[in-house]
N, CA, C and O atoms as a Maestro MAE file, in Angstrom:
{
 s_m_m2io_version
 :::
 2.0.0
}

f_m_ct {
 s_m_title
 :::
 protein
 m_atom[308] {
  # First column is atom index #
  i_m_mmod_type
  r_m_x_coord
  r_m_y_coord
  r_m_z_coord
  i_m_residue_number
  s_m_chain_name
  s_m_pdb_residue_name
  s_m_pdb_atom_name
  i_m_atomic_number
  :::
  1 25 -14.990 -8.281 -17.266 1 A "UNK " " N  " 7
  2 3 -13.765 -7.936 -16.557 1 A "UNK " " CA " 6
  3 2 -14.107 -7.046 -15.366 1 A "UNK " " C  " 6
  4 15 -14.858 -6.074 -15.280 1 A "UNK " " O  " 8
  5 25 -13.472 -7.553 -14.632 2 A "UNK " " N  " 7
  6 3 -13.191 -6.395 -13.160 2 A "UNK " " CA " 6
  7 2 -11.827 -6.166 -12.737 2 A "UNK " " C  " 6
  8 15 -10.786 -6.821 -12.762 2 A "UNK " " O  " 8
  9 25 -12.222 -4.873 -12.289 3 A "UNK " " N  " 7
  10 3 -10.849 -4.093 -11.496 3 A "UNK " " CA " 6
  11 2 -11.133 -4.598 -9.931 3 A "UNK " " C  " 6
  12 15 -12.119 -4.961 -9.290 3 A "UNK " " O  " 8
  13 25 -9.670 -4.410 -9.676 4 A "UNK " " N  " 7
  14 3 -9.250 -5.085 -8.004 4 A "UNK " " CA " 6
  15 2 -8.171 -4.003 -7.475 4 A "UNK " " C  " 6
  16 15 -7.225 -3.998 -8.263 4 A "UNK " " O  " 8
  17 25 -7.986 -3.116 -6.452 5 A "UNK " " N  " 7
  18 3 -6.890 -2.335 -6.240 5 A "UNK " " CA " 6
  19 2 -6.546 -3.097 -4.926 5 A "UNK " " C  " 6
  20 15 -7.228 -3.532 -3.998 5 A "UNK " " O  " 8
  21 25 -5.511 -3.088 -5.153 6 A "UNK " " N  " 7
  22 3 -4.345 -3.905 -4.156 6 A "UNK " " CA " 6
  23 2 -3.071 -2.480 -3.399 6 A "UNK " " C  " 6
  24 15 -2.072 -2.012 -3.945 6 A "UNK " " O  " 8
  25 25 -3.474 -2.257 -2.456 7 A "UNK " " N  " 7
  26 3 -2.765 -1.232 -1.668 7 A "UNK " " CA " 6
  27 2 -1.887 -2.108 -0.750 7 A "UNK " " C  " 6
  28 15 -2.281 -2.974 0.031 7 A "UNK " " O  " 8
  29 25 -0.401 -1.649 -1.039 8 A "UNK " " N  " 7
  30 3 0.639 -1.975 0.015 8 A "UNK " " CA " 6
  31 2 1.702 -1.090 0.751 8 A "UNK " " C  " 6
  32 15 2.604 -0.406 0.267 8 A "UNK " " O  " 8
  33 25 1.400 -1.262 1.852 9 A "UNK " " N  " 7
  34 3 2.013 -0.688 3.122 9 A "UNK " " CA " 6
  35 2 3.318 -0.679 3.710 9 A "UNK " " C  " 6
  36 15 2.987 -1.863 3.766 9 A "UNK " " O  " 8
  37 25 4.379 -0.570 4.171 10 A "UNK " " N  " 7
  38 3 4.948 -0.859 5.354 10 A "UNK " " CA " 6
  39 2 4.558 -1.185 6.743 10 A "UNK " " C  " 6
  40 15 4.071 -0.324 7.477 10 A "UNK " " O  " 8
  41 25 4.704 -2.078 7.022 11 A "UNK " " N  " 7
  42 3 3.943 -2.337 8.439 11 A "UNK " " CA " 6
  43 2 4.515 -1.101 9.633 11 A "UNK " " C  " 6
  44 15 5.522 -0.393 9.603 11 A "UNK " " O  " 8
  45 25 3.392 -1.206 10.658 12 A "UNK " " N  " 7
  46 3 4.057 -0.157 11.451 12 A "UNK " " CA " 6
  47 2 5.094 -0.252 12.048 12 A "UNK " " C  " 6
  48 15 5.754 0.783 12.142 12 A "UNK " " O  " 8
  49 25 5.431 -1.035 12.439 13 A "UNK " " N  " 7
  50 3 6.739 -1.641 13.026 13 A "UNK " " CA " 6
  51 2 8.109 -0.801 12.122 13 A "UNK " " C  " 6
  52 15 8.974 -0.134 12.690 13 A "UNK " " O  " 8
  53 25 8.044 -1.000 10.854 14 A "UNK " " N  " 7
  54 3 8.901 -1.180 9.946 14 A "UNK " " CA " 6
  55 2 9.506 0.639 9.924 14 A "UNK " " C  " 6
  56 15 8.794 1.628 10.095 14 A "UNK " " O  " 8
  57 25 10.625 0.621 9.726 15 A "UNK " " N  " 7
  58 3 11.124 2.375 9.901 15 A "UNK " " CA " 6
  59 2 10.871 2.465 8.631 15 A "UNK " " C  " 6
  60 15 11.153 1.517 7.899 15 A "UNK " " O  " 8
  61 25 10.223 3.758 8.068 16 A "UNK " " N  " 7
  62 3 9.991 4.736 6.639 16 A "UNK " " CA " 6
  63 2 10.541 5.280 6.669 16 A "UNK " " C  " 6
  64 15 10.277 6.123 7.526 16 A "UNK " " O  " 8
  65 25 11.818 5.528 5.937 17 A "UNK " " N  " 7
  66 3 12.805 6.405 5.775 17 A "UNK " " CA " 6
  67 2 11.970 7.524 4.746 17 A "UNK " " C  " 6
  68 15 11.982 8.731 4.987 17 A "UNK " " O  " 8
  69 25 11.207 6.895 3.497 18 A "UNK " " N  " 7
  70 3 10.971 7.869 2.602 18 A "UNK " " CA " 6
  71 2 9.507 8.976 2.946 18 A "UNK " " C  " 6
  72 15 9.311 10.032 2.346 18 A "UNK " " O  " 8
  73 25 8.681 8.453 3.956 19 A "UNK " " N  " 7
  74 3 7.327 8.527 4.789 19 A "UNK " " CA " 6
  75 2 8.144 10.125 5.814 19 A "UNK " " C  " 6
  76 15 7.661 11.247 5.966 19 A "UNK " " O  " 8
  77 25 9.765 9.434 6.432 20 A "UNK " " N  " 7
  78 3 9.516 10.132 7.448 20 A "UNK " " CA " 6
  79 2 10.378 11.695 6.740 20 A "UNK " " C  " 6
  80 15 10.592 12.707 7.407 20 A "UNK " " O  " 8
  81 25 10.770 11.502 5.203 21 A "UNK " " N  " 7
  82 3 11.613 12.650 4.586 21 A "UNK " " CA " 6
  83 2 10.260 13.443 4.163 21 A "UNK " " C  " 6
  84 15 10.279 14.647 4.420 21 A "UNK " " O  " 8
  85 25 9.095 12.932 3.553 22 A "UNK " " N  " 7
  86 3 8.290 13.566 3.372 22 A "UNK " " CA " 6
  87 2 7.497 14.488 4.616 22 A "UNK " " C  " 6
  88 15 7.149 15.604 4.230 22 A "UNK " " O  " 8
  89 25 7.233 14.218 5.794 23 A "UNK " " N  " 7
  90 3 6.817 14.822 6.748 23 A "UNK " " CA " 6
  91 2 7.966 16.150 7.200 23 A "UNK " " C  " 6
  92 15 7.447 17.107 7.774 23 A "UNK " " O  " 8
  93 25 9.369 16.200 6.966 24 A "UNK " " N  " 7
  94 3 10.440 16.680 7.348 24 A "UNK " " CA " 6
  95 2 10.336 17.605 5.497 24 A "UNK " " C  " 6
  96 15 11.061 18.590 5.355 24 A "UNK " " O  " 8
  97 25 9.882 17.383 4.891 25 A "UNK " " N  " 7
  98 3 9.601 18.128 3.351 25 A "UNK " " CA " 6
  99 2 8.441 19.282 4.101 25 A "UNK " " C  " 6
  100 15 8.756 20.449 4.332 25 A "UNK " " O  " 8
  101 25 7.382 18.833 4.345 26 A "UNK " " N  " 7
  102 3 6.168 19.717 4.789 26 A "UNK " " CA " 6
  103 2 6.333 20.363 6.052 26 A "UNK " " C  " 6
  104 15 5.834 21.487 6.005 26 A "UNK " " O  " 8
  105 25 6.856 20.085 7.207 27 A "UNK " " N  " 7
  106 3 7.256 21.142 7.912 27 A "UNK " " CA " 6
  107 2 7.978 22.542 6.976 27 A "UNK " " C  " 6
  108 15 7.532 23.658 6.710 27 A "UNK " " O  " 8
  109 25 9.174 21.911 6.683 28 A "UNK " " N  " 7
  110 3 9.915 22.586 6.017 28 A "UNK " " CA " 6
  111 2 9.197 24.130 5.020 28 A "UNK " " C  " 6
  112 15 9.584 25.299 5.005 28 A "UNK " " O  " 8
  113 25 7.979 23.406 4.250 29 A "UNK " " N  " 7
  114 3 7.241 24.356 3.818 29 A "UNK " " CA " 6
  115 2 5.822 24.892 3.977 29 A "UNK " " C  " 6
  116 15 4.951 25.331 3.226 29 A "UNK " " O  " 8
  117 25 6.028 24.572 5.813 30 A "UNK " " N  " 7
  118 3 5.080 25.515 6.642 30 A "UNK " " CA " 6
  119 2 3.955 24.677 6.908 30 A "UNK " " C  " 6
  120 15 3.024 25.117 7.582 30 A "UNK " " O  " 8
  121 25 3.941 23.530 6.455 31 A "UNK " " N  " 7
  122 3 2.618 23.013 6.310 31 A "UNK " " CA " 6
  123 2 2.254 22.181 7.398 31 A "UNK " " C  " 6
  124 15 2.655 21.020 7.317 31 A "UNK " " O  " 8
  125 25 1.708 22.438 8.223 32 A "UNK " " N  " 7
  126 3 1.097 21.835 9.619 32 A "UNK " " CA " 6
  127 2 -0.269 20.945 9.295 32 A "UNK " " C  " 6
  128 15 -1.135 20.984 8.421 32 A "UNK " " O  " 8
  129 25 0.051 19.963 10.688 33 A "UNK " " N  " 7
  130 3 -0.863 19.185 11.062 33 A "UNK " " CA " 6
  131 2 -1.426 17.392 10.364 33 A "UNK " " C  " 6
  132 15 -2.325 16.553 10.429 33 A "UNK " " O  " 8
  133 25 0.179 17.770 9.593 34 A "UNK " " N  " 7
  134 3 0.282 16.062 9.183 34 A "UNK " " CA " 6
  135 2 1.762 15.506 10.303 34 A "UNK " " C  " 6
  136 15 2.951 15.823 10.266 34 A "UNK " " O  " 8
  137 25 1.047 14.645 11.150 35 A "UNK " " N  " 7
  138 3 2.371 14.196 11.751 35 A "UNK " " CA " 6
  139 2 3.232 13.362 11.218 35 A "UNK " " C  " 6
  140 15 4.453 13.522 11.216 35 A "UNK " " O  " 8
  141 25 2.331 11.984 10.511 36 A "UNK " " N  " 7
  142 3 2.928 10.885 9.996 36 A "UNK " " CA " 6
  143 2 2.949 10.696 8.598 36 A "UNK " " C  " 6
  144 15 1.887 11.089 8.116 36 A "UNK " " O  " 8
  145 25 3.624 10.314 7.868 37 A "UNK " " N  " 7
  146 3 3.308 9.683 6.535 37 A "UNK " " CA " 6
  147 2 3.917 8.573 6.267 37 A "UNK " " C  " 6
  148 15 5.070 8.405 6.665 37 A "UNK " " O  " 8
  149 25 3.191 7.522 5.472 38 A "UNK " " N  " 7
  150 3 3.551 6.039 5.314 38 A "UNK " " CA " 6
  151 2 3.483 5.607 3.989 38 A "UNK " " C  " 6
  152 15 2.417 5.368 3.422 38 A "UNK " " O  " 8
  153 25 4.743 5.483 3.404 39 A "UNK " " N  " 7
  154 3 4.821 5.203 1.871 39 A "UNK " " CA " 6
  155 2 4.396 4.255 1.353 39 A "UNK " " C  " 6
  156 15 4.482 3.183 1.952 39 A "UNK " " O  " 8
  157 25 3.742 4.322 -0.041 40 A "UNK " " N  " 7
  158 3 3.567 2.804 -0.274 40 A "UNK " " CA " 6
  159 2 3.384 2.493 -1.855 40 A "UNK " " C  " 6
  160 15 3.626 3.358 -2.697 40 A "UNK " " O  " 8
  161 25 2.988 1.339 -2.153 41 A "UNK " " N  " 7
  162 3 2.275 1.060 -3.818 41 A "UNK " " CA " 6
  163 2 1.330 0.465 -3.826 41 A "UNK " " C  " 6
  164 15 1.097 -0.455 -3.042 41 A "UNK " " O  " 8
  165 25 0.492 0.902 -4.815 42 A "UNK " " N  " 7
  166 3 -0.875 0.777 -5.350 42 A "UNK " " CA " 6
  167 2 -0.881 0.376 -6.514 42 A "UNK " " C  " 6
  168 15 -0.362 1.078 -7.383 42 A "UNK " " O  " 8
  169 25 -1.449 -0.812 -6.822 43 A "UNK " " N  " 7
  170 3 -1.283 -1.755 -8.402 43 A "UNK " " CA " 6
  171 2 -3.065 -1.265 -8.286 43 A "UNK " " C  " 6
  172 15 -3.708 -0.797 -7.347 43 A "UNK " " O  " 8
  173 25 -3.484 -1.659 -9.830 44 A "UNK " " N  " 7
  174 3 -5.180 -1.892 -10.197 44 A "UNK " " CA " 6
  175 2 -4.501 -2.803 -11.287 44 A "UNK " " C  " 6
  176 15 -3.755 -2.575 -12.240 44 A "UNK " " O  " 8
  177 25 -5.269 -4.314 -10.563 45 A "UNK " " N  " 7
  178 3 -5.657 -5.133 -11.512 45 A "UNK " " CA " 6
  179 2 -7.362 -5.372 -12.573 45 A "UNK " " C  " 6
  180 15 -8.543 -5.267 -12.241 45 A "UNK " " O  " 8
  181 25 -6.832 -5.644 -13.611 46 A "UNK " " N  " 7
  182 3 -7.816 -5.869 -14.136 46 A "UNK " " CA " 6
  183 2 -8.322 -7.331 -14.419 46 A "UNK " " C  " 6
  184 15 -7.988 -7.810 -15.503 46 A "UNK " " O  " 8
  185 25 -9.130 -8.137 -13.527 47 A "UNK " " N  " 7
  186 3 -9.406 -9.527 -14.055 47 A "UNK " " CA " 6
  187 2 -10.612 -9.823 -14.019 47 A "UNK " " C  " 6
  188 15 -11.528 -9.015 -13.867 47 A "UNK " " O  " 8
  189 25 -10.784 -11.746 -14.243 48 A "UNK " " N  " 7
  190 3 -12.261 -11.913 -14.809 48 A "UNK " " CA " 6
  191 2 -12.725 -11.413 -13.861 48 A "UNK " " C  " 6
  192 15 -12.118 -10.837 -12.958 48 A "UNK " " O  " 8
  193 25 -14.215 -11.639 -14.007 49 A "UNK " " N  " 7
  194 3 -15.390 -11.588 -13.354 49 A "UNK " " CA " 6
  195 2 -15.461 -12.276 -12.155 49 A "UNK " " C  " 6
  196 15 -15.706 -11.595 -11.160 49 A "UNK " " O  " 8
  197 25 -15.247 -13.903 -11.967 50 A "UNK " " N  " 7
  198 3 -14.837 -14.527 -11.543 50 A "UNK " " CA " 6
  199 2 -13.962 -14.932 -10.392 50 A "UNK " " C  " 6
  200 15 -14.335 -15.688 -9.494 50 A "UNK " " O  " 8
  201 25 -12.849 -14.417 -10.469 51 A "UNK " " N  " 7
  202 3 -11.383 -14.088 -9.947 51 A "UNK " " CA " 6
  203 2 -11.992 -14.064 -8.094 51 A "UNK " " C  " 6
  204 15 -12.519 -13.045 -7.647 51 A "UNK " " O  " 8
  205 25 -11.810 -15.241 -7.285 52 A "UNK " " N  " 7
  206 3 -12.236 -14.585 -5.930 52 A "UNK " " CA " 6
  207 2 -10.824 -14.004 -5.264 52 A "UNK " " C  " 6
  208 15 -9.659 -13.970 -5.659 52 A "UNK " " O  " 8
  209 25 -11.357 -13.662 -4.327 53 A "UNK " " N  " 7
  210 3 -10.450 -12.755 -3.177 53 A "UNK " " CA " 6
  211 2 -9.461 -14.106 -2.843 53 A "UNK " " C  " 6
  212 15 -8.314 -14.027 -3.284 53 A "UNK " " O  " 8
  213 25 -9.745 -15.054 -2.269 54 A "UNK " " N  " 7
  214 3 -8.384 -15.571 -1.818 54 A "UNK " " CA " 6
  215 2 -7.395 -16.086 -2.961 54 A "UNK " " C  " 6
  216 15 -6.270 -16.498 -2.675 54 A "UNK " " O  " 8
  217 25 -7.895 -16.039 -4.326 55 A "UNK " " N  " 7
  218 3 -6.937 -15.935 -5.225 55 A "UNK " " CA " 6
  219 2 -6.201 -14.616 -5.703 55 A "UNK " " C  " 6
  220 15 -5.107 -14.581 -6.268 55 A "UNK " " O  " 8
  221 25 -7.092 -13.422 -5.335 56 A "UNK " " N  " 7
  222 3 -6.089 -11.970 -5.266 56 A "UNK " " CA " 6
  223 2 -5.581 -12.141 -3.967 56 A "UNK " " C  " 6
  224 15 -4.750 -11.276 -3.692 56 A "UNK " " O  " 8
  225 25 -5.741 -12.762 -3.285 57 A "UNK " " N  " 7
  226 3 -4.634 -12.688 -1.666 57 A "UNK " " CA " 6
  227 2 -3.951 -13.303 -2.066 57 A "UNK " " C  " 6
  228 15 -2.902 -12.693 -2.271 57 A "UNK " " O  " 8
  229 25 -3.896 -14.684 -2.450 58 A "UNK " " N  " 7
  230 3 -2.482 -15.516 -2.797 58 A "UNK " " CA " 6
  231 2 -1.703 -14.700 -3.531 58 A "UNK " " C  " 6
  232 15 -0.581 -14.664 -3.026 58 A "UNK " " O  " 8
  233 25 -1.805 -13.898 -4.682 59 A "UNK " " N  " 7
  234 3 -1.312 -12.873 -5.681 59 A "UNK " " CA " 6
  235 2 -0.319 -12.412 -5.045 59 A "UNK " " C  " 6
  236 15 0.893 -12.630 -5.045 59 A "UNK " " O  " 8
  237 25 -1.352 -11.418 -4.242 60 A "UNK " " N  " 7
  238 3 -0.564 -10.403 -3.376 60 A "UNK " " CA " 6
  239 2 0.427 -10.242 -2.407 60 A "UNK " " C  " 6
  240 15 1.263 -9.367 -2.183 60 A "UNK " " O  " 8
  241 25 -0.004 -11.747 -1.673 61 A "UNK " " N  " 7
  242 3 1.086 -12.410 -0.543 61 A "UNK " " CA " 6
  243 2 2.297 -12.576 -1.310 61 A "UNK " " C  " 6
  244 15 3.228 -12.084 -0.672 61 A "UNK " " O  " 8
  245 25 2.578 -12.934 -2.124 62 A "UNK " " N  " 7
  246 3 3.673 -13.843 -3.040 62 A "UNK " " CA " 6
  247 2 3.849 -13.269 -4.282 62 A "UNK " " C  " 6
  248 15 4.614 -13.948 -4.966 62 A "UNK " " O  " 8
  249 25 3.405 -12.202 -4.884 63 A "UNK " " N  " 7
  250 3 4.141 -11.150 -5.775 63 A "UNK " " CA " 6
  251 2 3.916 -9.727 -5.148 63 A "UNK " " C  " 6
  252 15 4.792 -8.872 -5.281 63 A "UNK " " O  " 8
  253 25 2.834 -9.481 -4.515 64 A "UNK " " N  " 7
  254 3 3.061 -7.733 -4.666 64 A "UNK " " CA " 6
  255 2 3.534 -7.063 -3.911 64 A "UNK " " C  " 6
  256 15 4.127 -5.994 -4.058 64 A "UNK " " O  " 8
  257 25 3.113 -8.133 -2.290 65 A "UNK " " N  " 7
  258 3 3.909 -7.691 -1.190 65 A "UNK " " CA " 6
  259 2 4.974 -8.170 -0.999 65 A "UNK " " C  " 6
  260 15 5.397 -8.775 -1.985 65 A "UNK " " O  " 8
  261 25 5.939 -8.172 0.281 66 A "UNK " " N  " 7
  262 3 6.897 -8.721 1.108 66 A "UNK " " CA " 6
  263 2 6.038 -9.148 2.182 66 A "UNK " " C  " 6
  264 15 5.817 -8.118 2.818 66 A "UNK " " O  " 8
  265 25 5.344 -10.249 2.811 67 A "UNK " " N  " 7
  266 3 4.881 -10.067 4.076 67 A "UNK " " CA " 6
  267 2 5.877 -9.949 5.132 67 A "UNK " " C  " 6
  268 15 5.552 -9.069 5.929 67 A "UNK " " O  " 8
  269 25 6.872 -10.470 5.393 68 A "UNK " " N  " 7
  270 3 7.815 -10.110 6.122 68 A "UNK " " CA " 6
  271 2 7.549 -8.683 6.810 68 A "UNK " " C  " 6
  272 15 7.221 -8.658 7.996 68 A "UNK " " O  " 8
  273 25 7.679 -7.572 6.121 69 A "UNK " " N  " 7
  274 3 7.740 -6.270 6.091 69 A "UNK " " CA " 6
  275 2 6.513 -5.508 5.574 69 A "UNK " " C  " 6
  276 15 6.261 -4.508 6.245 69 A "UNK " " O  " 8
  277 25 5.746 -5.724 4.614 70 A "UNK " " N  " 7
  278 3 5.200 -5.117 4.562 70 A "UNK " " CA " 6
  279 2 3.329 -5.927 4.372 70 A "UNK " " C  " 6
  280 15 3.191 -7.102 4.032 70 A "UNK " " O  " 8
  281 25 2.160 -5.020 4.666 71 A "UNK " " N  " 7
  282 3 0.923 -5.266 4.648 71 A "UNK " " CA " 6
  283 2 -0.101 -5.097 3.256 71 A "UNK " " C  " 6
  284 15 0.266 -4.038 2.747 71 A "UNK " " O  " 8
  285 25 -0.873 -5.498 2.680 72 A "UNK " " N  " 7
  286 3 -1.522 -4.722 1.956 72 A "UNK " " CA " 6
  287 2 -3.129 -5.001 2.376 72 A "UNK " " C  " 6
  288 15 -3.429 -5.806 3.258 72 A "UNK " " O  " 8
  289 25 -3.947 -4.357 1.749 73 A "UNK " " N  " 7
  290 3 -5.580 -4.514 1.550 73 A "UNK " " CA " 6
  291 2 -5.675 -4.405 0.023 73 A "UNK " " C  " 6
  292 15 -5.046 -3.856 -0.882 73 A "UNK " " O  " 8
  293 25 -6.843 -5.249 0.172 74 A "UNK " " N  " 7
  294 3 -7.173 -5.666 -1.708 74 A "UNK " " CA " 6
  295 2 -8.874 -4.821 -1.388 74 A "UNK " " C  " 6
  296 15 -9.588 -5.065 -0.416 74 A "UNK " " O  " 8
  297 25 -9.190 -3.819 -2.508 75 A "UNK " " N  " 7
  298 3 -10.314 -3.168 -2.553 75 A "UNK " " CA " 6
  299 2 -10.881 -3.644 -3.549 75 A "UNK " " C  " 6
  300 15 -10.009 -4.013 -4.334 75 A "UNK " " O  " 8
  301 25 -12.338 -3.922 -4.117 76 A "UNK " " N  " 7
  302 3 -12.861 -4.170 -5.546 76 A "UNK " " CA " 6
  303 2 -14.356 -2.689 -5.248 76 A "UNK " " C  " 6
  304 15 -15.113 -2.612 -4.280 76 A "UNK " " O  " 8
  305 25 -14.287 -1.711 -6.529 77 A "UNK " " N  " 7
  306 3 -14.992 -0.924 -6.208 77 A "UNK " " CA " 6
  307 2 -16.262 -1.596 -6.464 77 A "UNK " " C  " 6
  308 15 -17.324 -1.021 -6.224 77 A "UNK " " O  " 8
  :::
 }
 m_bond[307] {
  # First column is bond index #
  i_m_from
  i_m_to
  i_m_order
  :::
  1 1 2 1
  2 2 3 1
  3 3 4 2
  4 3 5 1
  5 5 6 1
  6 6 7 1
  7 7 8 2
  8 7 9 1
  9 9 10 1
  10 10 11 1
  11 11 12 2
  12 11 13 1
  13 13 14 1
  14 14 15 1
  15 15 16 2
  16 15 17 1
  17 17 18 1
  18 18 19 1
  19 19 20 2
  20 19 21 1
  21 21 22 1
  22 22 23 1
  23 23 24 2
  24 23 25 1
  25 25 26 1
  26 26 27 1
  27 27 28 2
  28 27 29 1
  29 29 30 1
  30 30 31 1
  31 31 32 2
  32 31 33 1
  33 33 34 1
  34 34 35 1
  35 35 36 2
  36 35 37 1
  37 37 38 1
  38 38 39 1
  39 39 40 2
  40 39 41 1
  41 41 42 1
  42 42 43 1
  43 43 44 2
  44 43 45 1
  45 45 46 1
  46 46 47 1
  47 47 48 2
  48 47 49 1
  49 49 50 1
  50 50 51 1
  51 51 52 2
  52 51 53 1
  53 53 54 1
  54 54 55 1
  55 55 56 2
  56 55 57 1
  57 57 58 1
  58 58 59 1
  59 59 60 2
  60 59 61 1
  61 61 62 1
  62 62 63 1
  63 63 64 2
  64 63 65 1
  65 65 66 1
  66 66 67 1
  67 67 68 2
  68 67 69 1
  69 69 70 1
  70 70 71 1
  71 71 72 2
  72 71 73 1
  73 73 74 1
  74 74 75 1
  75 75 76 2
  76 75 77 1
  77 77 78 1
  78 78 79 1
  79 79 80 2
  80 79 81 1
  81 81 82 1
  82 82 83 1
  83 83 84 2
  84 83 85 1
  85 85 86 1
  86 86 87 1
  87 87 88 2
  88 87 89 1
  89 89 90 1
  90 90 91 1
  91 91 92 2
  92 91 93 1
  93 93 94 1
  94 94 95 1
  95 95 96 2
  96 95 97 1
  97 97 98 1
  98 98 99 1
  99 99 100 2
  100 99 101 1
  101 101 102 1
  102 102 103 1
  103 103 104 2
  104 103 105 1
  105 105 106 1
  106 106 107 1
  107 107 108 2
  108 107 109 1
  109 109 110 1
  110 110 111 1
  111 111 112 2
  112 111 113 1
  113 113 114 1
  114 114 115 1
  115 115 116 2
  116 115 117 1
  117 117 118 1
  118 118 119 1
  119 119 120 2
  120 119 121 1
  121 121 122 1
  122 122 123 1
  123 123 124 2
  124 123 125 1
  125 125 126 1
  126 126 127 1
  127 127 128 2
  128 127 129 1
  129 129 130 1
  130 130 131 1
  131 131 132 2
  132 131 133 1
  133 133 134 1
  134 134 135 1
  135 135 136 2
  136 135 137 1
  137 137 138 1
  138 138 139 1
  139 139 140 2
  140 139 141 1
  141 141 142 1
  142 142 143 1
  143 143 144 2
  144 143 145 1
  145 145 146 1
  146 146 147 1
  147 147 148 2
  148 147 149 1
  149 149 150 1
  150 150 151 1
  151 151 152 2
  152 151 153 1
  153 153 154 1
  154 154 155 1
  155 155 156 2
  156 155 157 1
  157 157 158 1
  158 158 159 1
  159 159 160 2
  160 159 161 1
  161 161 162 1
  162 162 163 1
  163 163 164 2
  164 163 165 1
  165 165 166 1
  166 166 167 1
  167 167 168 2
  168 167 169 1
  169 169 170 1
  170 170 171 1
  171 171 172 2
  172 171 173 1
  173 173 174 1
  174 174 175 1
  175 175 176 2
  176 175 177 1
  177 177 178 1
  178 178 179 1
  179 179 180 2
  180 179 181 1
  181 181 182 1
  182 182 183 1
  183 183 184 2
  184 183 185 1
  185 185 186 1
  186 186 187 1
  187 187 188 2
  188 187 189 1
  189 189 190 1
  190 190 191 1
  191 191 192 2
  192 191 193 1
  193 193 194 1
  194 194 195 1
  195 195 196 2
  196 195 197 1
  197 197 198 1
  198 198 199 1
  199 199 200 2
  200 199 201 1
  201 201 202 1
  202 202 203 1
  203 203 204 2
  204 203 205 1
  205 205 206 1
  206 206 207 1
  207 207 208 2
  208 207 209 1
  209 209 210 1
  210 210 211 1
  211 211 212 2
  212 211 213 1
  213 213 214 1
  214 214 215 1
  215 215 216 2
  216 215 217 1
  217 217 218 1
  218 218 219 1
  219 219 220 2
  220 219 221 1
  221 221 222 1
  222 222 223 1
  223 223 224 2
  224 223 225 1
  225 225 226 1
  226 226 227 1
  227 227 228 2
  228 227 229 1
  229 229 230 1
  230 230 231 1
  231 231 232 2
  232 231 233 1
  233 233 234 1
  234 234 235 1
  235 235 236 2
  236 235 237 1
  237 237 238 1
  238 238 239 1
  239 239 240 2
  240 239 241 1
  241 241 242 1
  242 242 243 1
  243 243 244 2
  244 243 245 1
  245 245 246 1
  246 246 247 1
  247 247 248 2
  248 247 249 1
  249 249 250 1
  250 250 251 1
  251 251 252 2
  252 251 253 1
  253 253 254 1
  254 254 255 1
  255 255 256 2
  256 255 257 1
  257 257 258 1
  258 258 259 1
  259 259 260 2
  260 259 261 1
  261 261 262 1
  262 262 263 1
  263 263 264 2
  264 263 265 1
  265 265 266 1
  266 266 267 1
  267 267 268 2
  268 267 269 1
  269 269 270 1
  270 270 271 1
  271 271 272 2
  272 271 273 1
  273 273 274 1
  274 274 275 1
  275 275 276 2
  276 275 277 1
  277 277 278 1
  278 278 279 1
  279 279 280 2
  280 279 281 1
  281 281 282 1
  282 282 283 1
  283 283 284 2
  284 283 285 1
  285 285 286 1
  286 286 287 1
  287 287 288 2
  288 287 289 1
  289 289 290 1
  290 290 291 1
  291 291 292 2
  292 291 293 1
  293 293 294 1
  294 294 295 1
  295 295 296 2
  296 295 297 1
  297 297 298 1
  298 298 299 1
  299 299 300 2
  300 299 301 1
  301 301 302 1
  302 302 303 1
  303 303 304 2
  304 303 305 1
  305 305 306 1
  306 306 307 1
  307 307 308 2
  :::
 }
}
């Protein structure tokens, strides 16, 4: 078995309402020198050995993301 982490984004385009409450949180409590923040989800799959990348892309395109709206990257450590 192997692990696969699948990170998903909002594209930049896309407004972060919850990205831009968190930056408006850390001012708030003094904390400088983060301008941006960009929300997101992070799955870890666990599969075979086997398992290639354009079958974790098909995955990801068509359950984990929205491509419409949002991006991800698939990592295998």
């Amino acid at each position: 078995m192997a692990r696969v982490f699948v990170d998903v984004v909002l594209k930049p385009e896309i407004l972060d309402p919850q990205g831009q409450a968190i930056v408006g949180a850390l001012e708030r409590l003094g904390i400088d020198g983060v301008h941006d923040v960009r929300q997101g989800k992070h799955f870890e799959l666990e599969v075979e050995d086997g398992l290639d990348d354009a079958t974790v892309t098909r995955l990801a395109d068509t359950l984990l993301a929205n491509p419409v709206i949002e991006n991800f990257t698939i990592h295998r450590p």
